[in-house]
Backbone as a ProteinNet text record, in pm:
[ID]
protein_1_A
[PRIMARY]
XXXXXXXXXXXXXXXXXXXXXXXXXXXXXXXXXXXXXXXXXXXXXXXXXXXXXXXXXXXXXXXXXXXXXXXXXXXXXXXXXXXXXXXXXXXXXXXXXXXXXXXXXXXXXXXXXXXXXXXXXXXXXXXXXXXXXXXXXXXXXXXXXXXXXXXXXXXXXXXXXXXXXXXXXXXXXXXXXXXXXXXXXXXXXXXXXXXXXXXXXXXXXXXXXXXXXXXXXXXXXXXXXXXXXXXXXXXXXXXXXXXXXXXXX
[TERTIARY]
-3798.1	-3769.8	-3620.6	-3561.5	-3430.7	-3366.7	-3265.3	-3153.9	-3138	-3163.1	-3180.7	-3053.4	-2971.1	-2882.9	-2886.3	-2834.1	-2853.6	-2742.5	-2852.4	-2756	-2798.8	-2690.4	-2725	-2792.1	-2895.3	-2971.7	-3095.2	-3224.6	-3313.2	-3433	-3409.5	-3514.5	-3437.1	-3463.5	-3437.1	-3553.6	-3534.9	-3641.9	-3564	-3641.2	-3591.3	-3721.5	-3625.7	-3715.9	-3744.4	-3797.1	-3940.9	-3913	-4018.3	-4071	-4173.4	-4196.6	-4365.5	-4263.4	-4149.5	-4073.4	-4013.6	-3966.9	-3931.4	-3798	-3706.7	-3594.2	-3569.6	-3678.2	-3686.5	-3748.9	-3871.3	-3902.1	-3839.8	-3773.8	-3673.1	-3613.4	-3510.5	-3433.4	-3496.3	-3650	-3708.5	-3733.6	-3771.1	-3805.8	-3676.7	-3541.5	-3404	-3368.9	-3409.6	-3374.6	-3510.4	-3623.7	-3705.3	-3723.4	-3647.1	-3625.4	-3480.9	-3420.8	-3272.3	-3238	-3317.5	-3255.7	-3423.8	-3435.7	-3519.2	-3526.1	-3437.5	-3437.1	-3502.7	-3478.1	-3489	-3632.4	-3678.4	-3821.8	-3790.7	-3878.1	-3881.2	-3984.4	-3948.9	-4031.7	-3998.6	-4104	-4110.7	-4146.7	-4057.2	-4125.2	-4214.6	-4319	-4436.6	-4511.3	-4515	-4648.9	-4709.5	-4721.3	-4835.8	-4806	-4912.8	-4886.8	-4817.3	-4936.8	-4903	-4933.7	-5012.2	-5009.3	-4977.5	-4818.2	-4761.8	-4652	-4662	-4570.4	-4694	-4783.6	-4884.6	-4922.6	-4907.4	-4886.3	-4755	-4656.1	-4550	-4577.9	-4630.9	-4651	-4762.8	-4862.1	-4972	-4924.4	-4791.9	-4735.5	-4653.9	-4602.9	-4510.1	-4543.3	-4662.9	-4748.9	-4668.8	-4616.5	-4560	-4386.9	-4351.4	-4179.2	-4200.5	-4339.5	-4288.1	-4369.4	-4391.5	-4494.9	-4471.3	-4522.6	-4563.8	-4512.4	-4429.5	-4430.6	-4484	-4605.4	-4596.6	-4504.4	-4401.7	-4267.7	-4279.4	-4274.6	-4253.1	-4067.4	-3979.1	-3848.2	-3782.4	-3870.4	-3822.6	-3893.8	-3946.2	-4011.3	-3950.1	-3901.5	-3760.7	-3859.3	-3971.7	-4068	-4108.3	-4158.5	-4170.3	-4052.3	-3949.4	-3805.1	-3791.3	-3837.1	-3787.9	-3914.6	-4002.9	-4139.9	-4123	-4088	-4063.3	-3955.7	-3851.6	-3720.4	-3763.1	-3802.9	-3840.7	-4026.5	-4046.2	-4199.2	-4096.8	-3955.7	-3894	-3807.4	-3746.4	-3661	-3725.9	-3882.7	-3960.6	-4009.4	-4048.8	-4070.3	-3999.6	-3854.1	-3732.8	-3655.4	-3640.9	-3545.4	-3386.7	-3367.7	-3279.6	-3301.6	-3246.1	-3270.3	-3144.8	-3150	-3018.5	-2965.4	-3065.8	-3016.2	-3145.8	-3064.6	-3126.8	-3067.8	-3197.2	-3173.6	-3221.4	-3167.9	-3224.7	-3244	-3358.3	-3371.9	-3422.5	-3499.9	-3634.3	-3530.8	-3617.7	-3596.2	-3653.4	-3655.4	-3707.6	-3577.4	-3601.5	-3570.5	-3631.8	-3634.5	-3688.8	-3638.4	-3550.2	-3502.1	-3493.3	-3447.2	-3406	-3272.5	-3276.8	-3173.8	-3180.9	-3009	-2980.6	-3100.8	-2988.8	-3079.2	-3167.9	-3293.7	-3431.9	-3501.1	-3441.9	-3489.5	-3553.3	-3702.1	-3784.6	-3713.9	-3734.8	-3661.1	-3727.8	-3840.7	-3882.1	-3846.1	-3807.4	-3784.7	-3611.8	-3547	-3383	-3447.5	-3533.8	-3555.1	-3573.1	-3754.1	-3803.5	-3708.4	-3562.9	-3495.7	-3395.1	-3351.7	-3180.6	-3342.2	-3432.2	-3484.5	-3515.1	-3586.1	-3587.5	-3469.4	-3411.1	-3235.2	-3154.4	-3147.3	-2970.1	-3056.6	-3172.6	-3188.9	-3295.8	-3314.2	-3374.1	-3271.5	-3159	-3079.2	-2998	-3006.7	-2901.6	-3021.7	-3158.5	-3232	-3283.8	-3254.7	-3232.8	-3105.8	-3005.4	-2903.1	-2919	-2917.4	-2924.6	-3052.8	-3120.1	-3219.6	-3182.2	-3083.1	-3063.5	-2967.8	-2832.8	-2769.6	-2747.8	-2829.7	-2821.3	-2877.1	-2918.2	-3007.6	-2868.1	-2828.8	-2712.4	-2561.9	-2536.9	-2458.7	-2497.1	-2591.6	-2615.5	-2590.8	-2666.9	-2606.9	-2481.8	-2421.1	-2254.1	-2232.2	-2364.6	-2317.3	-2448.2	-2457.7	-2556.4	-2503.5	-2551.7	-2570.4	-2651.5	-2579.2	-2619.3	-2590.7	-2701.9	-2636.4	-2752.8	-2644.7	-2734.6	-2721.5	-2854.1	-2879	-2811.7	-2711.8	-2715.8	-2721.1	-2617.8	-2655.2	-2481.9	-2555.7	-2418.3	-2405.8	-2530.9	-2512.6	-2407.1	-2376.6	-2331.2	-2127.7	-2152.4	-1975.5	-1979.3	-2076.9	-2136.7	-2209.4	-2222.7	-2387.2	-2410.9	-2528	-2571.2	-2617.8	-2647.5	-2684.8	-2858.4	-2889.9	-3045.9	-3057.9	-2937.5	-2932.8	-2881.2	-2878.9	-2780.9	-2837.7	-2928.3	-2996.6	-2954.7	-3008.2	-3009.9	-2893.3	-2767.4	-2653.1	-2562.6	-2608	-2580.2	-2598.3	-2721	-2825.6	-2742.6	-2691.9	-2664.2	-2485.4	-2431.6	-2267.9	-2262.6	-2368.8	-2370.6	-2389.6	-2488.5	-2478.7	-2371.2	-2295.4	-2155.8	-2084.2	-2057.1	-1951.2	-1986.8	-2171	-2180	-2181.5	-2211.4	-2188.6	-2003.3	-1938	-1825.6	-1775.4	-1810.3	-1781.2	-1817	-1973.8	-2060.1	-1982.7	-1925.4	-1849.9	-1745.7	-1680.5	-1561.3	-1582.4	-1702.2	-1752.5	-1798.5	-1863.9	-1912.3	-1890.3	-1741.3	-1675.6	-1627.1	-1541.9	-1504.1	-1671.6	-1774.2	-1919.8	-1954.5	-1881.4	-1922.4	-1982.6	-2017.6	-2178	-2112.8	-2121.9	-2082.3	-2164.3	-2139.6	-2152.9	-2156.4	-2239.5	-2181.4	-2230.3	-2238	-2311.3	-2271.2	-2422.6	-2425	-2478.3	-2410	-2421.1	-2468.3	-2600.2	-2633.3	-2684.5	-2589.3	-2669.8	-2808	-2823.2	-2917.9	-3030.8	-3093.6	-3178.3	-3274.3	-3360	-3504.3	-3626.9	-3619.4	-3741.9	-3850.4	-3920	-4013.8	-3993.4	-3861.1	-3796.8	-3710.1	-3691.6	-3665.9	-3789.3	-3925.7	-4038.5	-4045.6	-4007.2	-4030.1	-3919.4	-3841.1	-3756.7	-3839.5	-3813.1	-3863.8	-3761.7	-3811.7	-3750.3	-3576.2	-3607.4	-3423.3	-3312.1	-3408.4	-3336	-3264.9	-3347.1	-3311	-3218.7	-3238.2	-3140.8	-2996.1	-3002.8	-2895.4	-2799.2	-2903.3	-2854	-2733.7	-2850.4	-2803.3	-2656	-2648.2	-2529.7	-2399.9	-2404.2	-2302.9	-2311.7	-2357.5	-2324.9	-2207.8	-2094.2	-1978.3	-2106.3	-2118.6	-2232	-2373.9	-2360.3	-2489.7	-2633.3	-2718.5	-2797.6	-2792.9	-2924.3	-2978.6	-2934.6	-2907.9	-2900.2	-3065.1	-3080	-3186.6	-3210.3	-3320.6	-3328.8	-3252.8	-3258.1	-3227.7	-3098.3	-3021.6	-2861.1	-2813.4	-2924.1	-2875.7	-2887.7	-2987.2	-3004.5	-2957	-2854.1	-2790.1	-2665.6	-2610.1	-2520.6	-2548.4	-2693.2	-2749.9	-2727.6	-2750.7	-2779.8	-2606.4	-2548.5	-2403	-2355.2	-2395.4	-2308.7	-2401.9	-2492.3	-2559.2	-2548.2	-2466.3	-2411.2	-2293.1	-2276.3	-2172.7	-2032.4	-2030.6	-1937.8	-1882.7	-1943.8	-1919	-1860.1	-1803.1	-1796.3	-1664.4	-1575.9	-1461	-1475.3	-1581.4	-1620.9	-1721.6	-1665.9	-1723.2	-1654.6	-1763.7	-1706.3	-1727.1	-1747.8	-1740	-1845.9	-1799.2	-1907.9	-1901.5	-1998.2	-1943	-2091	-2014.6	-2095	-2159.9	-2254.3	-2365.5	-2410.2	-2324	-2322.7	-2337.8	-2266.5	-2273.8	-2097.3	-2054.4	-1877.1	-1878	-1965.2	-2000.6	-1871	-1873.2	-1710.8	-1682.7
11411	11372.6	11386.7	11465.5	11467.4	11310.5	11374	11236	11184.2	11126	11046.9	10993.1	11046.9	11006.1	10961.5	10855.4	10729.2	10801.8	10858.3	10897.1	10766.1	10724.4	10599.8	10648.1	10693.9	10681.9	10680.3	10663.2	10604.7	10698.8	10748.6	10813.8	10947.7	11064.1	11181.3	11302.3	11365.6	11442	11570.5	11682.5	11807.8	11899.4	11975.7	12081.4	12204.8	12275.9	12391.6	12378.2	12270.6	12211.7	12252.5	12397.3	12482.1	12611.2	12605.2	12781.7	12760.9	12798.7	12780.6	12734.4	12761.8	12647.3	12498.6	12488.9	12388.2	12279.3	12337.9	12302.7	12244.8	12354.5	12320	12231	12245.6	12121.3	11971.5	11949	11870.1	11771.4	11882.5	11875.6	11821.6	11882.6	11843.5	11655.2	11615.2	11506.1	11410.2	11454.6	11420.1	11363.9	11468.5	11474.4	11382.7	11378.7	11326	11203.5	11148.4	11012.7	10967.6	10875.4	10756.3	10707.9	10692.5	10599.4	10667.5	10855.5	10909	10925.8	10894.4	10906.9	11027.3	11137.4	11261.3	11252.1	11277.7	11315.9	11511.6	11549	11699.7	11744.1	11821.1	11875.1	12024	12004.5	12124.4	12099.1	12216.1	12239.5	12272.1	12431.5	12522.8	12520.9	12656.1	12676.2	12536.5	12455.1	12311.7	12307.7	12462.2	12404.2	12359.6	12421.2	12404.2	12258.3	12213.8	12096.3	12003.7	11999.5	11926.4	11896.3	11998.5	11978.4	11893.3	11933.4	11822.8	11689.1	11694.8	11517.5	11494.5	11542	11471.3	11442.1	11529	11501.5	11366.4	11351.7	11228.1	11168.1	11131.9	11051.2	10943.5	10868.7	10741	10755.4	10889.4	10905.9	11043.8	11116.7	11226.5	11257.7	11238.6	11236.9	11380.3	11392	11570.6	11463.8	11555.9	11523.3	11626.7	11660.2	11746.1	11815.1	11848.4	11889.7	11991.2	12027.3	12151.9	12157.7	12209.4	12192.6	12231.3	12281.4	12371.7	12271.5	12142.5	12067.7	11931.5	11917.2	11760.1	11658.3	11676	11569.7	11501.7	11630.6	11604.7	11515.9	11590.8	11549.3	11421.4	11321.3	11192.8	11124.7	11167.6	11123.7	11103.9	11192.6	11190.9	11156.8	11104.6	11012.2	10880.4	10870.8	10700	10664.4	10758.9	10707.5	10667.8	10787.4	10717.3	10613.1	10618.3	10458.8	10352	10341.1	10263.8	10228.3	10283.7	10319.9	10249.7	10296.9	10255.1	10216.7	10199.3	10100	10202.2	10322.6	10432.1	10589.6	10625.9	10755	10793.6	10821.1	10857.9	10963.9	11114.1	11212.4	11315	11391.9	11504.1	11698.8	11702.4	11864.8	11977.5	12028.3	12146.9	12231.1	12276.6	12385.1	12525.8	12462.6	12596.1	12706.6	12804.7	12897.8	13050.7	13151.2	13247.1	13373.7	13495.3	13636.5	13712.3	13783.4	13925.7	14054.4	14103.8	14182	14311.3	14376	14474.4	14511.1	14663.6	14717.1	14683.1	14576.2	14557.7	14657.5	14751.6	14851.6	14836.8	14800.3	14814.1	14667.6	14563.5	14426.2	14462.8	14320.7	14283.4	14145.3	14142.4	13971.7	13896.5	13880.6	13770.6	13737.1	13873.7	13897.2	13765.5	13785.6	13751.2	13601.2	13547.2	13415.1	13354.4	13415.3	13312.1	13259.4	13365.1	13338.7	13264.1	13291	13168	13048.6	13009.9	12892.1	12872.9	12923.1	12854.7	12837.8	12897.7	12876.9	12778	12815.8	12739.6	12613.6	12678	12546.3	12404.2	12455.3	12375.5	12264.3	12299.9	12263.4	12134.3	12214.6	12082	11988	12009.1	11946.6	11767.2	11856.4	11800	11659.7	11759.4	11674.3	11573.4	11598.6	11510.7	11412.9	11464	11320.6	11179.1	11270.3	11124.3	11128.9	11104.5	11081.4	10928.7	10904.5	10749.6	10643.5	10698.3	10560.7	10550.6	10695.7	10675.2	10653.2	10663.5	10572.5	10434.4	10379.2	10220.4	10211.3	10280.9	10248.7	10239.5	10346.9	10368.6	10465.8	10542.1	10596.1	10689.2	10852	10934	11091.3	11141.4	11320.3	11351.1	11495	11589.6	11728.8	11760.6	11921.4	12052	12120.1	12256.2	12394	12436.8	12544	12630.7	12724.5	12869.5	12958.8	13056.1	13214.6	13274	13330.2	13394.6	13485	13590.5	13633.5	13586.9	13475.6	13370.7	13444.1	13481.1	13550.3	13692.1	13726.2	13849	13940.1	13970.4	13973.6	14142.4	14124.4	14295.9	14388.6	14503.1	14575.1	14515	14536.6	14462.3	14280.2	14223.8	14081.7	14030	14101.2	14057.5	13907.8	13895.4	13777.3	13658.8	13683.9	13581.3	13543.2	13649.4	13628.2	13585.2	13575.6	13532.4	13354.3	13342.9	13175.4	13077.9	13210.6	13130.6	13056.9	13157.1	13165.4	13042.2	13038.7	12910.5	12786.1	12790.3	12628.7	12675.5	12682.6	12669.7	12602.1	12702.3	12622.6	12473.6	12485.1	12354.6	12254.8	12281.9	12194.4	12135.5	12191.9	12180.3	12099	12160	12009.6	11933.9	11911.3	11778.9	11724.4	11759.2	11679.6	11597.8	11644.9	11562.8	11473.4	11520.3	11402.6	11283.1	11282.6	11172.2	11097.9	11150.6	11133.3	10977.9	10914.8	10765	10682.7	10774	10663.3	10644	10712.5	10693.4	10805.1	10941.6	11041	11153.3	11206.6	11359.9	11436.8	11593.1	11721.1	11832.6	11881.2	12008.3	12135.9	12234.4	12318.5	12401.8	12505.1	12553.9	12720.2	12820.1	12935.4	12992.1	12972	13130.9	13257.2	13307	13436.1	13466.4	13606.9	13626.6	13543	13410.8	13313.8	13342.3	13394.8	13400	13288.9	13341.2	13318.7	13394.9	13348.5	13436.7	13564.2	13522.5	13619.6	13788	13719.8	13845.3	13930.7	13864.6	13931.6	14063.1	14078.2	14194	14289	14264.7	14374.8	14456.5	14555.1	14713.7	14659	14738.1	14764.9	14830.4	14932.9	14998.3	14895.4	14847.2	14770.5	14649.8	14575.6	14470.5	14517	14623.8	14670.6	14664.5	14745.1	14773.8	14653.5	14559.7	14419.8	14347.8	14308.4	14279.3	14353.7	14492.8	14572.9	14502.8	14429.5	14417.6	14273.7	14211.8	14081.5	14049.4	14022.1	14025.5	13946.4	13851	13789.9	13878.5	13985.2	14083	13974.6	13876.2	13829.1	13742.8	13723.5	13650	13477.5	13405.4	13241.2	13218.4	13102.5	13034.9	12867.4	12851.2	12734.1	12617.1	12592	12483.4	12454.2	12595.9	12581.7	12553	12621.9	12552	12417.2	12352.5	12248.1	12132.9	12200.3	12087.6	12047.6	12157.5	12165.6	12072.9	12040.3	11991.8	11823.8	11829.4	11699.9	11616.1	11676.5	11637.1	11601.1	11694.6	11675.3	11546	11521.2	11401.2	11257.6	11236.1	11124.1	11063.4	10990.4	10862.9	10899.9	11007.7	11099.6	11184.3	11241	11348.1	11299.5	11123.7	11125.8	11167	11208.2	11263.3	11437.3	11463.4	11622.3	11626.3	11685.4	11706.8	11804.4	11931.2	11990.4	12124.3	12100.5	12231.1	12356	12415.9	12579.7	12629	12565	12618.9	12758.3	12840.3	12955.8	12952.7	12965.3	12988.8	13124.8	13246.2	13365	13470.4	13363.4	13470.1	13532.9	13532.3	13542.8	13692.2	13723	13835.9	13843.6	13742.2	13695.5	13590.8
-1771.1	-1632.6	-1605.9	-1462.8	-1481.6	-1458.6	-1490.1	-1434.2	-1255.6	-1241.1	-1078.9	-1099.3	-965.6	-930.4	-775	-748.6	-643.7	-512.2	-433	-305.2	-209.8	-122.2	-62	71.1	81.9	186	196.7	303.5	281.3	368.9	491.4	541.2	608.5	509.5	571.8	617.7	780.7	805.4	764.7	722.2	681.5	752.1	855.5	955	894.3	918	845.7	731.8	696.9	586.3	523	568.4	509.7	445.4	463.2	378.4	224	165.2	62.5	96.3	141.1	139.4	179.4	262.5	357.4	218.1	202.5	63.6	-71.1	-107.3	-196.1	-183.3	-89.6	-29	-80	-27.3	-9.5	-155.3	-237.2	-369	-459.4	-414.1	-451.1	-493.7	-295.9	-297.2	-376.4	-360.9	-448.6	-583.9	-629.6	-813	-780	-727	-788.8	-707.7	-662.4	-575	-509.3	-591.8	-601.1	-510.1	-390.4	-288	-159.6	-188.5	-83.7	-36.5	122.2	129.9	261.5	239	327.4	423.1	520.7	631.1	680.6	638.1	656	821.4	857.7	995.7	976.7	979.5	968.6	1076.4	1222.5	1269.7	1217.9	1161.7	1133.7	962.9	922.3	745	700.7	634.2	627.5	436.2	469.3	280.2	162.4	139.9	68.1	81.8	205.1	225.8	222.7	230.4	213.2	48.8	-51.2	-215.5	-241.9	-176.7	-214.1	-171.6	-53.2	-14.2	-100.3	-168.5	-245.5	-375.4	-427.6	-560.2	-516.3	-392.7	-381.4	-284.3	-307.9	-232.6	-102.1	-185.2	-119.7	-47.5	-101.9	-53.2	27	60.4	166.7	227.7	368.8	462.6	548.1	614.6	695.6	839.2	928.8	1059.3	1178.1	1288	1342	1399.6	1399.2	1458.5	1533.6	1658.5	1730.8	1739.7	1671.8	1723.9	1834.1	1907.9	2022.6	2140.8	2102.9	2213.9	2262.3	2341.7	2307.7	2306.8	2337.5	2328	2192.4	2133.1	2042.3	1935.3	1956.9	1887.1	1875.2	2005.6	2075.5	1950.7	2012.6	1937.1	1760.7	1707.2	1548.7	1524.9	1576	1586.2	1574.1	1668.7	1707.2	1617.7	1580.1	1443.8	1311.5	1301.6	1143.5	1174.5	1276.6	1277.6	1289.3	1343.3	1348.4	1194.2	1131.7	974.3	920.2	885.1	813.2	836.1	998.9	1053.2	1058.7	980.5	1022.6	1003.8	1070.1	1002.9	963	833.4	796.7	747.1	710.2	736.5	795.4	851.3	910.7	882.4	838.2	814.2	864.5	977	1081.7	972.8	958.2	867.1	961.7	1024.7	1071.2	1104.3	1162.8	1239.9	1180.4	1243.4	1217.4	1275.6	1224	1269	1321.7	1425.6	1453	1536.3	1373.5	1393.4	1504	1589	1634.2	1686.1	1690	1765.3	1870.6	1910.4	2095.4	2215.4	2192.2	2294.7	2328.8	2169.9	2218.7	2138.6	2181.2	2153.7	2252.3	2238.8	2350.7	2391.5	2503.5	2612.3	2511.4	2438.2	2402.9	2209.1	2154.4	2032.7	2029.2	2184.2	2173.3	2186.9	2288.7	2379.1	2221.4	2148.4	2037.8	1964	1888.2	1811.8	1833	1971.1	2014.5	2032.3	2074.6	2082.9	1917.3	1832.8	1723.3	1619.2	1608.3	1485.1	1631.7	1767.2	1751.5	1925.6	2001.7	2061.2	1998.8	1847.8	1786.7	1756.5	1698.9	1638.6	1716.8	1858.3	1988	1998.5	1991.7	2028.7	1917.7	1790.4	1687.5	1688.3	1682	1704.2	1808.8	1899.3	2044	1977.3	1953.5	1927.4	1786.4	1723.7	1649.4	1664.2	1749.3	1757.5	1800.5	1910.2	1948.2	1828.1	1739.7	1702.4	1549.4	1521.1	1434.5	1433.3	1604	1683	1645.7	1629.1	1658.5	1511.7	1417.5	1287.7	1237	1307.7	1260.5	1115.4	1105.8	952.6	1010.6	918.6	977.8	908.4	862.7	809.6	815.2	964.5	1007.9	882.9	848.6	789.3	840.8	954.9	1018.1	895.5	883.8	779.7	876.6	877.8	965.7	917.5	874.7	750.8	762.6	665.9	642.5	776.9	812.1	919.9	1041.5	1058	1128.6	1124.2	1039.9	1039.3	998.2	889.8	907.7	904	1017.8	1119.8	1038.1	1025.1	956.8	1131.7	1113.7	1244.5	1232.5	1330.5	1420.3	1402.6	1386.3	1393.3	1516.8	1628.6	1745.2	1759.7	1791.8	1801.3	1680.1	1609.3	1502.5	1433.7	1447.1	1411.9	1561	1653.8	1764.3	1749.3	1751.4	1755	1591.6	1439.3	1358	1393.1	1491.5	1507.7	1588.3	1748	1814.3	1675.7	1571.6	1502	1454	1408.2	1353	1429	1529.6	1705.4	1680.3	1738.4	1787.2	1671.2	1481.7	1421.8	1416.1	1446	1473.9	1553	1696.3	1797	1812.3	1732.8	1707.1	1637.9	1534.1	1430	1463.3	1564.3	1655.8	1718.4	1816.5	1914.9	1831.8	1716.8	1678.8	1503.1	1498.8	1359.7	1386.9	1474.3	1479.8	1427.2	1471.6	1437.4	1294.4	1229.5	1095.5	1049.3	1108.3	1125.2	1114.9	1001	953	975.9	999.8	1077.4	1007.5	911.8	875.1	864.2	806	839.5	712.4	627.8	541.3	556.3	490.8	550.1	431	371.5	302.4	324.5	192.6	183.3	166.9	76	-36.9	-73.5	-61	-112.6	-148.4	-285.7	-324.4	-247	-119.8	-14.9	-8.1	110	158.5	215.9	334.8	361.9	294.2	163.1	99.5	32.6	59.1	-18	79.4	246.5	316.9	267.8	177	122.8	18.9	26.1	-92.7	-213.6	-310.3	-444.2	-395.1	-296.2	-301.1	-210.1	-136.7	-46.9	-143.8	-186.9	-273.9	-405.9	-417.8	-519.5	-459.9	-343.3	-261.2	-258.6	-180.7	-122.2	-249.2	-404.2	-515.3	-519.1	-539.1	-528.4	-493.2	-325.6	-278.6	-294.4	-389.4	-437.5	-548.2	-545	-645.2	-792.5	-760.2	-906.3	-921	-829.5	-835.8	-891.1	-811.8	-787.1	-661.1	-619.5	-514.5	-576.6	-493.9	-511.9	-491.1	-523	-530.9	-468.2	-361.2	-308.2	-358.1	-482.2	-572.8	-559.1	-566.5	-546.6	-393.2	-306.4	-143.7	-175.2	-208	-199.6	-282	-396	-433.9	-340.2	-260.4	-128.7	-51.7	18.9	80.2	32.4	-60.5	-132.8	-142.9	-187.7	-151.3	-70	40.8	178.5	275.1	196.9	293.3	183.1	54.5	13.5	68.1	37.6	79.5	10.1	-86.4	-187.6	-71.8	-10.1	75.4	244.3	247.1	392.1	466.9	413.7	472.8	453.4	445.3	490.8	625.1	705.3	844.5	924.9	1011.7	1061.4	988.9	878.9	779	759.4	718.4	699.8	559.9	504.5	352.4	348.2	281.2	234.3	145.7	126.9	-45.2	-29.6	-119.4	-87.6	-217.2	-328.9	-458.8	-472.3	-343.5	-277.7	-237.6	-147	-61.6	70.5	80.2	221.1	184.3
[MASK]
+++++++++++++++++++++++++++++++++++++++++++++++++++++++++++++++++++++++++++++++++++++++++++++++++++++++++++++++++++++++++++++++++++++++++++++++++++++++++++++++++++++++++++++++++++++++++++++++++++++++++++++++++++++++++++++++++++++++++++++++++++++++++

């Protein structure tokens, strides 16, 4: 059994909670802090976040989450402060890509993606903000991408939606640093996901190539990032963009 180490907090939700990072993440605070009880945001493909909550029965529950719905947002805010009396961290994870060339994006390829990566994210924020105002203590950490500084060609979109969470983890961080409630934001690369399974053999070779450590990172390592930046170790960091890249930029 590993070593459990005691992060001081008590009810964290972590959004697309059905992908492998979101996952990971999940599994992170799981294994290493005893105290932590997860609330997963999964609408759809519930399977695999549904095996983690049956392995941890009593510390990680499934939330229906639409992130793109403020209703919903308000709704699964106020079920965990009701629960635990705080919510004390939150992890925008979701979001999706779909890639094209500007020119010949569809209106709805640009709309799905700025709504799921960056108006998920305000929507997120804005909803626990008041109740971690009242607490006076609170970590925010927005997933964005490396894309986010540098954008590959057919990402207009998605390297658009990751650049806004940066901005806005940024000026969130200002507005609500006297409350006690850190802000930050994590940019990987490369990550052995789902997402890299639509890569070919040359592509992924390629990719590897222009990695200075020539390999992909792995969930585990986002998520020990993750796990840091939402302890009580980590509260005079806010505002920040740290890269998990392999040292690609």
């Amino acid at each position: 059994m590993p070593h459990q180490r005691r992060c001081a907090v008590r009810s964290i939700l972590i959004t697309g909670g059905n992908g492998g990072l979101g996952l990971g993440i999940a599994r992170y605070f799981l294994e290493n802090d005893e105290t932590a009880t997860i609330h997963l945001g999964v609408r759809q493909n519930r399977e695999n976040a549904q095996a983690l909550s049956s392995k941890f029965p009593n510390r990680c529950h499934l939330a229906a989450l639409d992130v793109t719905n403020s209703a919903d947002w308000t709704a699964t805010i106020e079920s965990i402060v009701a629960r635990h009396g705080t919510i004390d961290v939150l992890v925008n994870n979701a979001g999706l890509h779909r890639d094209h060339l500007l020119a010949t994006m569809p209106d709805d390829a640009w709309s799905q993606v700025i709504s799921s990566n960056l108006d998920s994210v305000f929507l997120g924020c804005r909803a626990v903000i008041p109740p971690m105002m009242r607490q006076r203590n609170g970590r925010i950490i927005n997933i964005a991408s490396l894309s986010a500084i540098l954008p590959p060609l057919g990402q207009t979109n998605y390297a658009a939606a990751k650049a806004g969470v940066v901005a806005l983890t940024q000026t969130l961080a200002k507005e609500v640093a006297r409350a006690g409630i850190t802000v930050n934001s994590i940019l990987p690369g490369y990550i052995e996901t789902d997402a890299l399974t639509e890569m070919n053999d040359d592509a992924r070779k390629l990719a590897r190539q222009g990695i200075p450590m020539r390999r992909f990172g792995t969930p585990r390592e986002v998520a020990a990032a993750v796990f840091f930046l939402a302890c009580q170790d980590a509260s005079y960091i806010t505002g920040s963009a740290l890269k998990i890249d392999g040292g690609i930029f």
